[in-house]
N, C-alpha and C positions, 0 to 999 in steps of 0.2 A: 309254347301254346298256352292260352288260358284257362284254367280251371274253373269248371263251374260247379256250386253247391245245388244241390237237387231242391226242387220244390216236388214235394208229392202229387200236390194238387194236381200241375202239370202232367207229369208223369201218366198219370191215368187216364187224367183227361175226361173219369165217367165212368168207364171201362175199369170192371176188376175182373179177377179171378173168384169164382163162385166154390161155395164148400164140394161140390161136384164134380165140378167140370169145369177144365182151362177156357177161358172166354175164345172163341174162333178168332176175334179182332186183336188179339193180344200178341207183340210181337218182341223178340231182344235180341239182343247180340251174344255172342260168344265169339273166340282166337281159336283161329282154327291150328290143329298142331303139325300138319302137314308143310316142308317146306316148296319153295318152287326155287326155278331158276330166275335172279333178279333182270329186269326187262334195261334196267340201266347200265350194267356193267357185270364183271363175270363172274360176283359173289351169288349172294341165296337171298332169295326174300321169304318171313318167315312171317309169322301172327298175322295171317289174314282174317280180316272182320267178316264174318258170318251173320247173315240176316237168318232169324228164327220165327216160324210160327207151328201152329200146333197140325202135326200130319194125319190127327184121324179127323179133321173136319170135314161136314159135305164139303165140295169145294163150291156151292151154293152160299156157304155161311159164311168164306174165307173174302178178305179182304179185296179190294178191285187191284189193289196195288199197294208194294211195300217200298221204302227209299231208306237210303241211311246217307243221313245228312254228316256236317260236320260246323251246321250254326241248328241251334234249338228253333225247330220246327214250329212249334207252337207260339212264334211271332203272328201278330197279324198280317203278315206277307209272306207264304212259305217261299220258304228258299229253294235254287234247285238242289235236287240231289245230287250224289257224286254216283249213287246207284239207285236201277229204279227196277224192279222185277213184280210180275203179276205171280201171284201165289197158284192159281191155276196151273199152270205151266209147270210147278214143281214139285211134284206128289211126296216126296221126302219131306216136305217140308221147313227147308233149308236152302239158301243160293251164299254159295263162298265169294266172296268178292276178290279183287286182286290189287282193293287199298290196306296195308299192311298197319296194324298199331303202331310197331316200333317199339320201341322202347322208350316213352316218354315220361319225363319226373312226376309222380306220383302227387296227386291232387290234394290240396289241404294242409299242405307242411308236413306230409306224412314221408318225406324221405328219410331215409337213414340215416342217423345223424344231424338232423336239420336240430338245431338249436333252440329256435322256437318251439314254443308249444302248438301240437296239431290242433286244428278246429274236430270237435267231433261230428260224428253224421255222414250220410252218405256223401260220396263226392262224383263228382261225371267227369271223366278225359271227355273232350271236344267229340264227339262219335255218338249218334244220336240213330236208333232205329225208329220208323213211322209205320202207319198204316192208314191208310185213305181207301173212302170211298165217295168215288168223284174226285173232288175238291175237296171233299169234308175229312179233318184229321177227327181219327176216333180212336187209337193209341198211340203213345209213344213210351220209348226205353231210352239210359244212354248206357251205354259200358261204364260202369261204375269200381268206384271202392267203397268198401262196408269197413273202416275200420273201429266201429264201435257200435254193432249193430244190437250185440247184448243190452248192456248199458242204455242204448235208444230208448228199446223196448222197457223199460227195466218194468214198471208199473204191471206189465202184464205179462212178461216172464218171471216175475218174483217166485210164481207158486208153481213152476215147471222145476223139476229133480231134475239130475244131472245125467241119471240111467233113462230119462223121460223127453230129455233134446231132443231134436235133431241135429248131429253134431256134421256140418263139412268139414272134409279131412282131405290129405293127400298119402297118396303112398309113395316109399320112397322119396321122403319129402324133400333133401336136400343133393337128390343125383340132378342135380342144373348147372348148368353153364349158360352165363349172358351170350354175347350176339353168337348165332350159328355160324361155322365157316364149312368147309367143302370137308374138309378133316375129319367132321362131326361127324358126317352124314355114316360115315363109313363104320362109327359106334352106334349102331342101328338098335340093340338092345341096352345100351347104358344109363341115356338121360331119360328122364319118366318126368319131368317139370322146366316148363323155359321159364318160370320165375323163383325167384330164392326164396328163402324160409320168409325173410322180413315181408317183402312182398305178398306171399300166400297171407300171412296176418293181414296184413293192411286192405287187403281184400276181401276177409271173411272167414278166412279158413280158420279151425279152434281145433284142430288134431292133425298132428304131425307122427309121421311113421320115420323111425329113423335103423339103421343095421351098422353098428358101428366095431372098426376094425382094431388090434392094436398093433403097432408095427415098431420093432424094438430097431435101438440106434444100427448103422450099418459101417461105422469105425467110430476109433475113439476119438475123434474132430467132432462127430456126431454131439448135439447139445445134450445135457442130461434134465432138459425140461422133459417131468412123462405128459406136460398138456400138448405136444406139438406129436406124441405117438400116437394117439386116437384120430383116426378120421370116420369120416361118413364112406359108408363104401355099397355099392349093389354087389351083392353076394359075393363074389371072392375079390372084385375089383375096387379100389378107393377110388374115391372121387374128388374128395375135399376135408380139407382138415376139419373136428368139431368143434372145435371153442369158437370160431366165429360166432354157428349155428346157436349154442347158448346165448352168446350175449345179441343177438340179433330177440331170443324170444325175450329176453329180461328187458333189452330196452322196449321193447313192444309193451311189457305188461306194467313196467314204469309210465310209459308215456300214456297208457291208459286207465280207467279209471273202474271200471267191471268185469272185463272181458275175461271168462274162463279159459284157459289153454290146456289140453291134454298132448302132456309130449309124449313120445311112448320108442323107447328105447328096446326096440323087440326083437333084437338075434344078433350075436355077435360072431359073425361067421370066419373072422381070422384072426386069429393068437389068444385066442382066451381060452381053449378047451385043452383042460389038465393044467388050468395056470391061474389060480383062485387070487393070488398077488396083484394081477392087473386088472382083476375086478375088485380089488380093493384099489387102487390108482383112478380107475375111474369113477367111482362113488368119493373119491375125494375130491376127482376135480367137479363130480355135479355138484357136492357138498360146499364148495368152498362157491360156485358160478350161480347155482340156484336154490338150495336150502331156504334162505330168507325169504323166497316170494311162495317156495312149495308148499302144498297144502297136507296136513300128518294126516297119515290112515288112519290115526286112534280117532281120530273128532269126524271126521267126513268118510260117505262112503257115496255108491251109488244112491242113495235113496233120497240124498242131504237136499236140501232146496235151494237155488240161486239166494233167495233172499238171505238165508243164515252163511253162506257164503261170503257174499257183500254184508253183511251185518257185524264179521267178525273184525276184531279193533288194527290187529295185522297187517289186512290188506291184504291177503294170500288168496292167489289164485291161479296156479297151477299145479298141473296134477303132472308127475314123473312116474311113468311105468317101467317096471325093470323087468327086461325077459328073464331071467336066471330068479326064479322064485327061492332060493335058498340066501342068497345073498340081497334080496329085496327084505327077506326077513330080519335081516341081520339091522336093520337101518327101521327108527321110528317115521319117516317121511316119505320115503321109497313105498310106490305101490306096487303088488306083484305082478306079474304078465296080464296084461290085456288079453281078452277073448277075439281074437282076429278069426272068422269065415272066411274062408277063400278058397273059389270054387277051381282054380284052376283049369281056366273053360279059353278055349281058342275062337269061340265065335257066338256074336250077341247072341242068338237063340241058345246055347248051350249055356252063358252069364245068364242071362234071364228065367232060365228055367230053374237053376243054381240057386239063385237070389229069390225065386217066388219060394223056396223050398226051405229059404231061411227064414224069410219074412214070416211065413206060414207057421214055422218055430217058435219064433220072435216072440208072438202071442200068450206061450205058455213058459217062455223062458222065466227063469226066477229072476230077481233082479240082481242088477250089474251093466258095470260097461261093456258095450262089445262094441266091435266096427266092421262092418260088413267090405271088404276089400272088394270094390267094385270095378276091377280092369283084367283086360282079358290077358292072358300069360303064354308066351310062346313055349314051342318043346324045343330040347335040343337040336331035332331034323328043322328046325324054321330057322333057327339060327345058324343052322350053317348051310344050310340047303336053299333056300328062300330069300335072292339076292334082292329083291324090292320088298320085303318081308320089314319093317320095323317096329317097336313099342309106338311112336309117333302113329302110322298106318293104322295099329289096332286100336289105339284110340280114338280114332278119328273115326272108328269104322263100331263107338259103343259109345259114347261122351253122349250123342245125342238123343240115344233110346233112353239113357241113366235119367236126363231130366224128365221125360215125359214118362218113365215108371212108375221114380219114387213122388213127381209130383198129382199122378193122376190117380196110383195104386197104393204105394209103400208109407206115406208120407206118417200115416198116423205111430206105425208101430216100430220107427227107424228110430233107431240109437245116434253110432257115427258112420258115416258112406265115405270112403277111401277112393280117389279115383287117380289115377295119371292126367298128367296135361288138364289141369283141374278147368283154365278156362276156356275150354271145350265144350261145357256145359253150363247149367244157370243149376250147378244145386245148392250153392250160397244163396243166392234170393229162395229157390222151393226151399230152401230149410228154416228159412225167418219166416215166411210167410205160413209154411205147416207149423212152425211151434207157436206163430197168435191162436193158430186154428186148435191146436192143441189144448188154449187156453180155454176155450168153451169145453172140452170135452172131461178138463179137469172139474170145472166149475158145476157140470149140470150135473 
């Protein structure tokens, strides 16, 4: 399929987003995380595109009608759609479609390992959201990648601090696994992202939560590389080895030219308690994989400015937090644990009320990073008792209140927002679009 580069112009078409209040006409997409059964044969179909608009408007203000194309709309001949729904009719403000993303190569040269240099700036996958009334286009979106949306901005994010972002993050960043099969479904609490660390970058994301495991040789065939014992694990279970995960962020912060990344290394919940050895092993392999691009505690804190960041001769610009604050001490580049919130809440009204009670915090917090862990978390009884119960389900069932919180409530006094099944939601656009906004309120 062809890539196309965004024109903003188009994009809005006239139609913004107001310092107030999300425009009624305003419409995007999100990947739903929910999978089905595929309609062609007896695997799964998963990443369905999601038509979005805003659910507290009269439905007097809301659109006549929404489509999601897959040629740009704003020809002078619209095209038909592939879907067409009246917003009326949907008081959620939401209709799932049953045309699947897929998994298609990455817009811009921004694959992995592509050898060319990427183009910077947004880019659009072929998948285009509208809204009409009548005949008349008055917004449009497309499913996009942000992979240098810092940097874009630079001119007007210069004099936003780094405690002062709005930082998009994921949690459990690298529990994913590419295409879903029937197998998956049955690790119902295991994967918390259908795309990998490189991908979450090249999309926006600038904080990554990771829990990583150590798992010593199991005979003496066993290699004695310690870089093949660490993996990324959800809480007592591995997932995936971590040295990929580092050099997927290092090539990202190579291939770009401003972007800040905050990795954040925060529990290591198997083989390291009572065993200070292999917390020295793994500060050797971040030392030897990311040192060079990491940013030292001594010179940068939260309060530091993007622009003295980008200003430094280096080129350093990630930030590595280590849960184990004794041995973060022990190292000049290591930051010590990140302040993670988390409400530990099983259903949005309980998240919401959690998150109003931090934000509400947030206010008179001193400064520092923190990230607000924004997904809802099962108990033991869900997990074994609750056979259609999964992380996928709860996300599906908070992704879409998360954008219309932090973009309508949260947006000014938000740090970093952690979520599952990240594009389930639009908090990469609410979080560039609140830190311009930020930028007047730094200024006046």
């Amino acid at each position: 399929m062809a890539a196309f580069r965004i024109s903003t112009m188009l994009l809005c078409v006239g139609i913004a987003v107001t310092a107030d209040r999300f425009d009624c006409n305003a419409v995007f997409l999100t990947v739903s995380s929910l999978w089905r059964p595929s309609s062609h044969d007896h695997g799964l179909a998963d990443r369905d595109l999601e038509l979005n608009w805003e659910p507290s408007c009269d439905p007097a203000m809301l659109p006549d009608w929404v489509g999601l194309f897959d040629t740009n709309p704003s020809t002078t001949e619209i095209p038909s759609p592939l879907v067409k729904v009246h917003p009326a009719d949907h008081h959620d403000g939401f209709f799932r479609t049953n045309v699947s993303l897929g998994r298609p190569l990455l817009p811009g040269g921004w694959e992995f390992g592509h050898n060319a240099t990427p183009t910077e700036g947004d880019h659009c996958f072929p998948y285009w959201a509208a809204s009409f009334r009548g005949d008349q286009l008055v917004h449009m979106d497309c499913l996009k990648i942000r992979p240098t949306w810092m940097w874009d901005h630079r001119l007007q994010l210069r004099s936003l601090s780094l405690g002062g972002l709005f930082i998009p993050g994921t949690h459990n960043s690298a529990c994913y696994k590419g295409s879903l099969t029937r197998r998956d479904t049955f690790s119902r609490y295991l994967l918390t992202q259908d795309t990998g660390v490189w991908g979450q970058l090249v999309h926006g994301i600038r904080y990554l939560d990771l829990r990583v495991g150590y798992y010593p040789p199991t005979n003496k065939t066993d290699t004695k590389d310690h870089r093949t014992r660490f993996w990324v694990n959800h809480d007592l279970i591995r997932v995936g080895p971590l040295l990929p995960v580092l050099r997927e962020v290092k090539q990202f912060l190579q291939k770009t030219m401003g972007e800040v990344v905050i990795l954040d290394l925060h529990r290591f919940p198997v083989g390291f308690h009572g065993r200070p050895a292999r917390h020295r092993c793994l500060v050797a392999l971040l030392t030897r994989e990311l040192k060079s691009i990491a940013l030292p505690v001594s010179s940068v804190s939260a309060s530091t400015l993007l622009r003295d960041i980008w200003d430094r001769d280096d080129n350093r610009r990630l930030i590595v937090a280590y849960g184990d604050k004794n041995v973060a001490a022990e190292s000049t580049w290591l930051w010590g644990p990140l302040s993670q919130v988390w409400g530990n809440q099983q259903t949005p009204s309980g998240l919401r009320n959690f998150l109003q009670r931090s934000m509400d915090s947030a206010k008179q917090r001193s400064p520092g990073l923190w990230a607000a862990m924004a997904e809802l978390t099962p108990t033991p009884l869900d997990v074994m008792f609750n056979p259609t119960g999964s992380l996928r389900v709860m996300a599906n069932a908070v992704n879409r209140n998360l954008t219309s919180w932090f973009r309508n409530e949260w947006w000014s006094h938000t740090n970093i927002v952690a979520t599952d099944f990240f594009l389930g939601n639009n908090l990469i656009d609410v979080a560039v679009a609140a830190n311009l906004r930020k930028i007047n309120m730094v200024e006046s």
